[in-house]
C-alpha positions in Angstrom: 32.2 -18.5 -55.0 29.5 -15.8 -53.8 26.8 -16.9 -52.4 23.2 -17.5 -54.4 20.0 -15.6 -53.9 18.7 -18.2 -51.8 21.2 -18.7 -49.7 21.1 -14.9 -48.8 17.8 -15.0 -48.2 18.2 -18.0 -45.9 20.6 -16.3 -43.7 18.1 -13.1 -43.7 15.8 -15.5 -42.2 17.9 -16.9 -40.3 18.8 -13.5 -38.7 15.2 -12.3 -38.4 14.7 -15.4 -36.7 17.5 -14.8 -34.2 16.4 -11.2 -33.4 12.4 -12.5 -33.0 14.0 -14.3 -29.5 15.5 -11.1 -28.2 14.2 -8.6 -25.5 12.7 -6.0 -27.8 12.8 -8.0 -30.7 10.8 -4.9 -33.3 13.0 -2.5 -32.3 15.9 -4.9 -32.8 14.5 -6.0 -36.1 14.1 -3.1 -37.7 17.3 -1.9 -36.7 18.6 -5.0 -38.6 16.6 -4.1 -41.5 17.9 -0.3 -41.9 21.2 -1.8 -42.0 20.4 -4.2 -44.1 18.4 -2.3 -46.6 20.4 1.2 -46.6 16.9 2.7 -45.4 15.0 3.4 -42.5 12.7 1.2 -41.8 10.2 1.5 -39.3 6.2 0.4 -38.3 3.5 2.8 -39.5 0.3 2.4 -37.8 -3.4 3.0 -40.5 -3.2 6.5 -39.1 0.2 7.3 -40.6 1.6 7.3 -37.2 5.1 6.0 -36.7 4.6 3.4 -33.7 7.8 1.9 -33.6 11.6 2.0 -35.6 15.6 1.7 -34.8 17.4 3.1 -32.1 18.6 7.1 -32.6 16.1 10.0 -33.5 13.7 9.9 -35.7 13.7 12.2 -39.1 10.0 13.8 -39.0 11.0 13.9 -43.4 10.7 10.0 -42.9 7.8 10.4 -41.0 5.7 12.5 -43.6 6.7 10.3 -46.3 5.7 7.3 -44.5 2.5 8.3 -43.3 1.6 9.9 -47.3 2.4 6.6 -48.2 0.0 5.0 -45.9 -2.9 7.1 -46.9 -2.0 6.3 -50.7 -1.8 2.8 -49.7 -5.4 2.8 -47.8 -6.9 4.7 -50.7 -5.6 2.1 -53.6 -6.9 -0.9 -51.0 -3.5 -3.1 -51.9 -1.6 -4.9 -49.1 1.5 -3.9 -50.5 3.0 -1.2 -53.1 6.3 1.0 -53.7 5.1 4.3 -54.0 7.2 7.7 -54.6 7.9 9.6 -51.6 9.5 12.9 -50.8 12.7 14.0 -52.7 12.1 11.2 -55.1 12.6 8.6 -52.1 10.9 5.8 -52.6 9.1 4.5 -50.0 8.1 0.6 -49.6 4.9 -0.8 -48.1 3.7 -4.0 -46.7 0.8 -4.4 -44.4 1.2 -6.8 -41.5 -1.0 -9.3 -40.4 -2.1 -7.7 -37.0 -5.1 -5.9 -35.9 -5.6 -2.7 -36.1 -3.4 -2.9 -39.0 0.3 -1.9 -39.1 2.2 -1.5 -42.5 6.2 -2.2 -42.6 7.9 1.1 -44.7 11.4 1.3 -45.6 12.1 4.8 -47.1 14.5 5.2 -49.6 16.3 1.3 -49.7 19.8 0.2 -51.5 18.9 -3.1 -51.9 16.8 -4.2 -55.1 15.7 -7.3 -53.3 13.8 -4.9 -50.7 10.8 -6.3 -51.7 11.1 -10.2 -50.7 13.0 -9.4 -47.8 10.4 -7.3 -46.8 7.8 -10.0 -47.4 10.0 -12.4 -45.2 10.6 -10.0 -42.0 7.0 -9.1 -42.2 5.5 -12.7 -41.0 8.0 -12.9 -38.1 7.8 -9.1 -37.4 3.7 -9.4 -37.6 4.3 -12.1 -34.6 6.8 -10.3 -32.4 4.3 -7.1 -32.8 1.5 -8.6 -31.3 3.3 -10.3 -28.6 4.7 -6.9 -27.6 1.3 -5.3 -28.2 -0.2 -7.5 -25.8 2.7 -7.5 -23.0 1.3 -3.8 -23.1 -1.7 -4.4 -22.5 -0.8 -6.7 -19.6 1.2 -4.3 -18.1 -1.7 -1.8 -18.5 -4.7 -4.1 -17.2 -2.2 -5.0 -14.3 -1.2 -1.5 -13.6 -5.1 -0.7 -13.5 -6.0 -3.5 -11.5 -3.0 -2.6 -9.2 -4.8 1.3 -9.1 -8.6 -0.4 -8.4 -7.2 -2.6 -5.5 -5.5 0.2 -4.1 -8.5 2.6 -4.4 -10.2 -0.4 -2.4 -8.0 0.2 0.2 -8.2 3.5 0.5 -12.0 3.6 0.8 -11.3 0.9 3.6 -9.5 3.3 5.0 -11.3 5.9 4.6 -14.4 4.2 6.1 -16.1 3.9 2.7 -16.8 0.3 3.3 -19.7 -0.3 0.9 -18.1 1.2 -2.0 -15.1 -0.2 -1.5 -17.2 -4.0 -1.6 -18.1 -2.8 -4.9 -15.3 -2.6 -6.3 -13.4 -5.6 -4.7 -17.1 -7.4 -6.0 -16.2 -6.7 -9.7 -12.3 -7.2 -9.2 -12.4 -10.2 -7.4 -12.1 -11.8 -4.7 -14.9 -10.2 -2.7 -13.8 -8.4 0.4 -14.4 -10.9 3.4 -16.7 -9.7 6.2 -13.9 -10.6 8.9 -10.3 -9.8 8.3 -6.4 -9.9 9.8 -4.0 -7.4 8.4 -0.6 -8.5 7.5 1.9 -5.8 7.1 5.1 -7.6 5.5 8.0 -5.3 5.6 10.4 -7.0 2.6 13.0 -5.6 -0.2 11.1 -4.0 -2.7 12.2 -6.0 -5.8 10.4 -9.2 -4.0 6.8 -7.4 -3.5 5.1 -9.2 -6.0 6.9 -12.4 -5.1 5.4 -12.4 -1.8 1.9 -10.9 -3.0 1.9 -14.5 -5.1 2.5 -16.4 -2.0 0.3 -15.1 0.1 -2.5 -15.5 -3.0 -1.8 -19.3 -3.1 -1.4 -19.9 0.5 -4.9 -17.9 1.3 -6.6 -19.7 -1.8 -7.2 -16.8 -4.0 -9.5 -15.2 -1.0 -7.0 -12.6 0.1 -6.8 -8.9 -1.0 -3.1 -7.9 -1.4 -1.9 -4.2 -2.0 1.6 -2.8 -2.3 1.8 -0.2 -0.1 1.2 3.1 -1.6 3.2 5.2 1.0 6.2 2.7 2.0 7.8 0.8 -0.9 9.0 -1.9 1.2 5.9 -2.6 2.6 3.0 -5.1 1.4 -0.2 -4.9 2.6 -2.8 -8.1 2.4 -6.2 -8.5 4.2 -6.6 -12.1 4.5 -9.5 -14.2 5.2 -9.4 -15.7 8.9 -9.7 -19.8 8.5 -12.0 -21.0 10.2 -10.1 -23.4 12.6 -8.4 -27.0 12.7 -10.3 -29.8 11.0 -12.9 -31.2 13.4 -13.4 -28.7 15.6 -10.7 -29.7 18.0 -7.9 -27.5 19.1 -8.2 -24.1 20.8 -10.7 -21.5 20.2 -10.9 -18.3 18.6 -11.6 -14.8 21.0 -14.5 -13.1 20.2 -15.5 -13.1 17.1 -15.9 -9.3 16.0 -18.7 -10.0 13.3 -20.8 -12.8 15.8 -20.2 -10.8 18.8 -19.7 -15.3 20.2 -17.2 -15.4 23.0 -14.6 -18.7 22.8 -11.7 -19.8 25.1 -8.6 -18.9 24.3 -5.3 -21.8 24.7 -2.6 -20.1 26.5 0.9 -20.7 25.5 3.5 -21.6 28.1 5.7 -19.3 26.7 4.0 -16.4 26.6 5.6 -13.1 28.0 2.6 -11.3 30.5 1.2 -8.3 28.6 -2.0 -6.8 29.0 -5.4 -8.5 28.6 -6.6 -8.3 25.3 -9.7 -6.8 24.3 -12.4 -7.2 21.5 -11.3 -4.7 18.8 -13.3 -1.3 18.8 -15.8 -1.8 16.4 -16.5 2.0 15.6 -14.2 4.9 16.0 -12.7 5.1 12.5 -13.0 8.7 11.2 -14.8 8.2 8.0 -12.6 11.2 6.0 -9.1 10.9 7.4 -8.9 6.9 8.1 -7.6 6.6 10.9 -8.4 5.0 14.0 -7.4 4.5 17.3 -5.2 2.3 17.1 -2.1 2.9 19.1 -2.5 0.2 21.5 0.1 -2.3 23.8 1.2 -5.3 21.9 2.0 -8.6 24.2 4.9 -10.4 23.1 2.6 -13.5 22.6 2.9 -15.9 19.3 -0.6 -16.3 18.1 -1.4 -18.1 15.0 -2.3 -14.7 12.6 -5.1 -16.8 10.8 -6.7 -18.2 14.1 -5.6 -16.5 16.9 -5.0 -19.5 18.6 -2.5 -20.6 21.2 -1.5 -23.9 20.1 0.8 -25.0 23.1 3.7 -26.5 20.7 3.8 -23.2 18.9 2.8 -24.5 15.6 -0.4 -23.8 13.8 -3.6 -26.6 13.4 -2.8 -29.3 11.4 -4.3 -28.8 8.0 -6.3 -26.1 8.0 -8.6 -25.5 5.1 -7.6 -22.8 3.1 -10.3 -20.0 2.3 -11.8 -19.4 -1.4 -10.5 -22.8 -2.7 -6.9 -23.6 -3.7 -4.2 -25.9 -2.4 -4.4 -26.2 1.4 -1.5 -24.8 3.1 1.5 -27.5 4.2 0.3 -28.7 8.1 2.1 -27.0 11.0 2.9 -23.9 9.4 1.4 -20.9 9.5 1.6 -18.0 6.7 3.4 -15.9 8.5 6.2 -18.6 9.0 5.6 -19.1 5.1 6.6 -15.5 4.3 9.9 -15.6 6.7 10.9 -18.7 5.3 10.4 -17.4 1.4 12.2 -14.2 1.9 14.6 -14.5 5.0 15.4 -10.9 5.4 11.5 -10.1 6.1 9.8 -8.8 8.8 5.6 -9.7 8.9 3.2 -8.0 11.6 0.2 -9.4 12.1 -3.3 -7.5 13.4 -6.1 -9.8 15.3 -9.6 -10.9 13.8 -11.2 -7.9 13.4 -14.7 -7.2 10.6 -14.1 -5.5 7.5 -15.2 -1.7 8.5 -12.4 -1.7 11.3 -9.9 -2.5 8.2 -7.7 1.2 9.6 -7.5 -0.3 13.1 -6.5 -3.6 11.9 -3.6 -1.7 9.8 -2.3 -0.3 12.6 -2.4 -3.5 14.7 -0.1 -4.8 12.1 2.1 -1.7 11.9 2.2 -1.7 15.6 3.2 -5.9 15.7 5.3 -5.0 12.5 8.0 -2.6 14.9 7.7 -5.6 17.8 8.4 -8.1 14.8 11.7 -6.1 13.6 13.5 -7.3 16.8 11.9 -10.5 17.1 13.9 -14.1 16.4 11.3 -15.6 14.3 11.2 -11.8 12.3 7.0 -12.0 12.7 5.1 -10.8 15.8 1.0 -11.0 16.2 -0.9 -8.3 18.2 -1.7 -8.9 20.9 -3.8 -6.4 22.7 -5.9 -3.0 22.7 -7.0 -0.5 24.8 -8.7 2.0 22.9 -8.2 5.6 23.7 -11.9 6.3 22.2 -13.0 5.6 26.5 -12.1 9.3 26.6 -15.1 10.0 24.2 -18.2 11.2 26.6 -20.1 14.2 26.3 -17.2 16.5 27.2 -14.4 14.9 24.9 -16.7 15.1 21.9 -17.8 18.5 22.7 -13.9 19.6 22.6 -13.3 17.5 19.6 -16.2 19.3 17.6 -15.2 22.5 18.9 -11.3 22.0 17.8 -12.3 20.7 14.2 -15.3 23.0 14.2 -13.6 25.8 11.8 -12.3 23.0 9.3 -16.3 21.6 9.4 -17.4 24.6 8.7 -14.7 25.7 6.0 -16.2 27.0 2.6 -13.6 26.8 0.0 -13.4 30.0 -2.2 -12.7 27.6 -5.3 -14.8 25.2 -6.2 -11.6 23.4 -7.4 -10.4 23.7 -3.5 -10.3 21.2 -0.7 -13.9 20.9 1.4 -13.7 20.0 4.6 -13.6 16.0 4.7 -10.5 16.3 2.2 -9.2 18.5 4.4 -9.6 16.1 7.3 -8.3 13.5 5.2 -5.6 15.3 4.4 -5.1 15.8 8.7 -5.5 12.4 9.5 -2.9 10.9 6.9 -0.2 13.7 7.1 -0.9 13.1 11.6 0.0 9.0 10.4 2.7 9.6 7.7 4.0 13.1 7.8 5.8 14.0 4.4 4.7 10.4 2.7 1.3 11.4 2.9 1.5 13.0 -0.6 2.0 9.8 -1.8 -1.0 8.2 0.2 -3.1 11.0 -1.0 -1.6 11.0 -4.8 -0.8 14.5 -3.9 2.4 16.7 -5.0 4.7 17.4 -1.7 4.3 20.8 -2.3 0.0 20.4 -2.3 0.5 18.6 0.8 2.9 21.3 2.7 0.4 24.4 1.5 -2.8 22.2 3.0 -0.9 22.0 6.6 -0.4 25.4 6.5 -3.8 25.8 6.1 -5.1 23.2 8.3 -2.5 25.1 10.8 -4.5 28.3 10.5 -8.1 26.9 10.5 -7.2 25.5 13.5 -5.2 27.9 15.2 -2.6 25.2 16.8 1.0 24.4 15.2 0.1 20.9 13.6 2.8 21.1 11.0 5.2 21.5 13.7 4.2 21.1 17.4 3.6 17.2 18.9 1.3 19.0 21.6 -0.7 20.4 18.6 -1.0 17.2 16.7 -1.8 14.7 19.8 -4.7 17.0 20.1 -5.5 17.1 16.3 -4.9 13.5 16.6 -7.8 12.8 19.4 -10.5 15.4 18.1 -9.9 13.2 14.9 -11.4 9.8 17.0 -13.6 11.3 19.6 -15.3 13.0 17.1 -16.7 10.2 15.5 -16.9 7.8 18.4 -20.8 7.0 18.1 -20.8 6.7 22.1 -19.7 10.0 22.7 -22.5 11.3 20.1 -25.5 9.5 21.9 -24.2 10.4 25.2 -24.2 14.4 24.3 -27.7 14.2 22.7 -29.0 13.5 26.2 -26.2 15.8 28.3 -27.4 19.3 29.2 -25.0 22.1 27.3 -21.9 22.7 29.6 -19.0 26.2 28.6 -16.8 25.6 26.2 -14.6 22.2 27.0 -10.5 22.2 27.4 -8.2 19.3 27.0 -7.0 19.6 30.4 -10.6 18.8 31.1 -10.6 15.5 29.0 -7.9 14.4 30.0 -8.5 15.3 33.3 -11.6 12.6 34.2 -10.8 9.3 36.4 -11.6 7.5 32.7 -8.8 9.0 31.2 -6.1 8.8 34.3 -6.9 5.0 34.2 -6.6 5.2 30.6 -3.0 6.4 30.8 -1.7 4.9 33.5 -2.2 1.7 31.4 -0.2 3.6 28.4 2.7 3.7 30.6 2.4 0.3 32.4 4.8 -1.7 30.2 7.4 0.7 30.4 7.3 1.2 34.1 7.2 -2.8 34.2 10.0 -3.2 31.8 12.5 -0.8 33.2 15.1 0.5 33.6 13.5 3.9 34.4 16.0 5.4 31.4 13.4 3.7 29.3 10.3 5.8 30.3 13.0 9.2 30.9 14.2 8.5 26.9 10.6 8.5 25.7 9.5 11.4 27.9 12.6 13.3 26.9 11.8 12.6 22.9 8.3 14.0 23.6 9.5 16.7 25.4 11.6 17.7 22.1 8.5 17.0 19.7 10.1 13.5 19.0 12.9 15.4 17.1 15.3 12.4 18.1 18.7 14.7 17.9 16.9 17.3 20.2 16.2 14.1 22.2 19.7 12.6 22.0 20.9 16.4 22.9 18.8 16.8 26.1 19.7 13.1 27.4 23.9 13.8 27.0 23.7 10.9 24.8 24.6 9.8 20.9 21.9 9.7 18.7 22.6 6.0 17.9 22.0 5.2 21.6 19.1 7.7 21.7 17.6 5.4 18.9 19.0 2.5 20.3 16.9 3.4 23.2 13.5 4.2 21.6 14.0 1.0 19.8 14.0 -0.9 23.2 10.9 1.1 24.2 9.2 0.0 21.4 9.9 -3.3 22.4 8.7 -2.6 26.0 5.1 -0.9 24.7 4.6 -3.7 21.4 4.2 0.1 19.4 6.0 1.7 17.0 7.8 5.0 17.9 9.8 5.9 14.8 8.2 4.4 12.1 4.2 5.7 11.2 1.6 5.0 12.5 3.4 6.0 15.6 2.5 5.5 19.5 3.7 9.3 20.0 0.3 10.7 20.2 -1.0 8.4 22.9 2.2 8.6 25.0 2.1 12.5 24.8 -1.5 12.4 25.9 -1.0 9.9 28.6 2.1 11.5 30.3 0.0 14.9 29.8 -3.2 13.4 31.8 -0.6 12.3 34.4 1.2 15.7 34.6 4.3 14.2 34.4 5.4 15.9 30.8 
């Protein structure tokens, strides 16, 4: 017995229902309804526009017809009509219930019921439209949002630290006044997982960023807490926005590394930002949101979580939290520093990131500094303006050409990420390559290819801006033009080096400090290293790797340690 009217149309409903629950449900739908009609159908938008239909190409006849329907639809004022298209094709109309308003065609249909099956997809179609509409527009406010925070970044980085509280101001959360960088080194496909986490477990008050440059990396400032309940427990170090000295706890388990300082709170080089970062790392577990010492190795019981939110679980830090979520992460974590010395912070992390690689617990804290900017009196800021002096003065021929500070900037991130610094800068590779070549001949040293060159780059970039070294050559009389050999020639900087290359003369064996002078030797080409050592280049890495270890720097990954060493050996004369 075939089947009655309204039993088809109950199984059309049926099937439109079915397809509504799919992934891509329109698209699935109106493939449905071409089959089921004998027409294409698609979704016209009040423009005439075709915004969505089936699978396969699309016939630009059905197009004109659809969108001459449209206007003829418009015109009349009707929500629905069958109107003569081209070739005699006739071309059915109803307008769905979204806004702006989108119209249902089917061109040309078989089926002389067209017209109530129409009326029946186009409720359920209206709904699956406007869900997909506004999973658009999610995507879209979160890619945008994902753009603004990292601009926020960047101006951190940068040095633009009022503009960049702007922005975070509007965004939300407000940037904090004192920070700690996490660097969180975890499969790509989990970034956003962990950016969650760390939202909850900081209350909402930290500002996360996937990393522009590394896709494995996240990046979150997070809001210091303030300390366990009561004001028991260890104390903070100095506090970099008080300037308030605190004792520190010390745990029995900590390895000997050297003293840690207050972090620099100038020095970042407001077009390129970077800083001087590349300091030693002590192998000691700190809490990462109190710097604390606790001598069980656990963090404060309870502590109050920043901006509001659930309080994180006692006894376990948000490092540890990470770990646990995603086992095969690494997290490095920078000390307290204040908001404009967001670049140094970065590196502290990146630095406490390589130590955290090799680690048990997977998460290391850093642990000291000693900033290379005591190399910045009158002399050292008199070479550094006279090395960057032709890129300061450069006049670009096109107004649509780099000026100086992008120039700079471009210097500074291609010194920390070599060819990933097109994607820092949201350059092409090729932009990036023709601006070091440049850059090479405004300076007149090798920086696209020579270590020597770019160590030097490197330190012009942070004595220049170190505000010490500027009030100190207001009041110096003028001396001849300054050399490195000179800079790094001054009692300051021989003690300055001698503590570089401390924790590898401590940790031994002596191969440890011959691999990392041999792999500066050969611009830290590691098979020119491997080469002039006699050895593989997995134990040539193998080695480095340990030396990384040693110094609590990374070597191999950016930003790298390789400047420093190369200047330290240099001011030693043993390179």
């Amino acid at each position: 017995m075939p089947a009655s009217p309204s039993d088809l149309r109950a199984d059309d409903i049926l099937a439109l229902a079915r397809l509504s629950t799919r992934p891509g449900a329109v698209r699935a739908m109106l493939g449905w309804l071409t089959r089921r009609t004998g027409g294409p159908a698609v979704l016209v938008g009040d423009t005439g526009r075709v915004l969505a239909g089936p699978e396969g190409e699309r016939d630009p006849a059905v197009a004109r017809a659809t969108a001459d329907a449209v206007a003829e639809l418009r015109r009349r004022g009707a929500p629905s009509a069958v109107l003569g298209g081209a070739e005699g094709r006739p071309v059915h109309l109803i307008a769905l219930d979204t806004d702006p308003r989108t119209y249902l065609a089917v061109v040309g249909p078989d089926d002389p019921h067209c017209g109530t099956l129409l009326a029946d997809a186009a409720r359920t179609l209206a709904l699956c439209w406007r869900l997909e509409q506004a999973e658009r527009a999610r995507r879209r406010i979160e890619s945008a949002e994902g753009h603004s925070r990292e601009a926020v970044l960047h101006l951190l980085m940068v040095g633009s630290v009022p503009a960049a509280q702007r922005i975070a101001g509007a965004l939300r959360p407000a940037l904090p006044g004192v920070i700690q960088v996490y660097v969180i080194e975890c499969p790509q496909p989990r970034r956003r997982e962990i950016a969650r986490r760390i939202d909850r477990e900081a209350g909402g008050g930290a500002w996360i960023v996937p990393c522009p440059v590394r896709p494995n990396h996240v990046i979150a400032l997070v809001p210091p807490e303030t300390g366990p309940p009561g004001g028991t427990g260890p104390a903070d170090a100095t506090d970099p926005a008080t300037g308030t000295e605190a004792s520190t706890g010390t745990d029995a388990s900590t390895v000997t590394g050297p003293a840690p300082t207050t972090a620099p709170t100038d020095g970042t080089h407001p077009a390129t930002g970077t800083h001087p970062a590349d300091a030693t790392h002590s192998a000691t577990e700190t809490h990462p949101a109190t710097g604390t010492h606790p001598a069980d190795g656990t963090a404060p019981a309870t502590p109050a979580a920043v901006g509001g939110g659930p309080p994180r679980p006692p006894h376990v830090s948000l490092d540890r939290l990470i770990v646990r979520l995603v086992p095969e992460s690494r997290v490095g974590v920078s000390e307290r520093v204040a908001l404009r010395d967001t670049p140094t912070a970065y590196e502290q992390a990146i630095h406490a990131l390589a130590v955290a690689r090799n680690a048990p617990e997977r998460r290391a804290a850093f642990g000291g500094d000693l900033d290379v900017t005591v190399l910045a009196g009158p002399a050292g800021y008199r070479w550094a303006s006279e090395l960057l002096a032709p890129c300061l003065r450069y006049a670009p021929a096109r107004r649509a050409d780099p000026g100086p500070q992008e120039l700079l900037g471009t210097l500074g991130s291609w010194l920390s990420f070599g060819g990933a610094a097109s994607r820092h800068l949201k350059i092409h590779r090729n932009t990036l390559a023709a601006r070091v070549r440049h850059l090479d001949e405004l300076l007149g040293v090798a920086v696209s290819r020579s270590l020597a060159a770019q160590s030097a780059a490197w330190l012009a970039l942070r004595l220049y801006t170190a505000p010490q070294a500027a009030a100190a050559l207001a009041q110096a009389p003028p001396e001849p033009t300054v050399t490195l050999e000179a800079v790094l020639g001054t009692p300051a900087a021989g003690t300055w080096a001698r503590a570089q290359l401390r924790p590898l003369e401590q940790a031994g064996p002596a191969t440890g400090l011959e691999t990392v002078r041999t792999w500066l030797r050969a611009d830290a080409r590691l098979p020119a290293a491997a080469a002039a050592l006699g050895i593989s280049l997995p134990g040539a890495r193998k080695r480095l790797t340990r030396a990384e270890d040693a110094l609590g720097r990374s070597l191999l990954t950016a930003p790298s340690a390789k400047y420093e060493l190369w200047l330290a050996m240099r001011a030693l004369g043993s390179l």
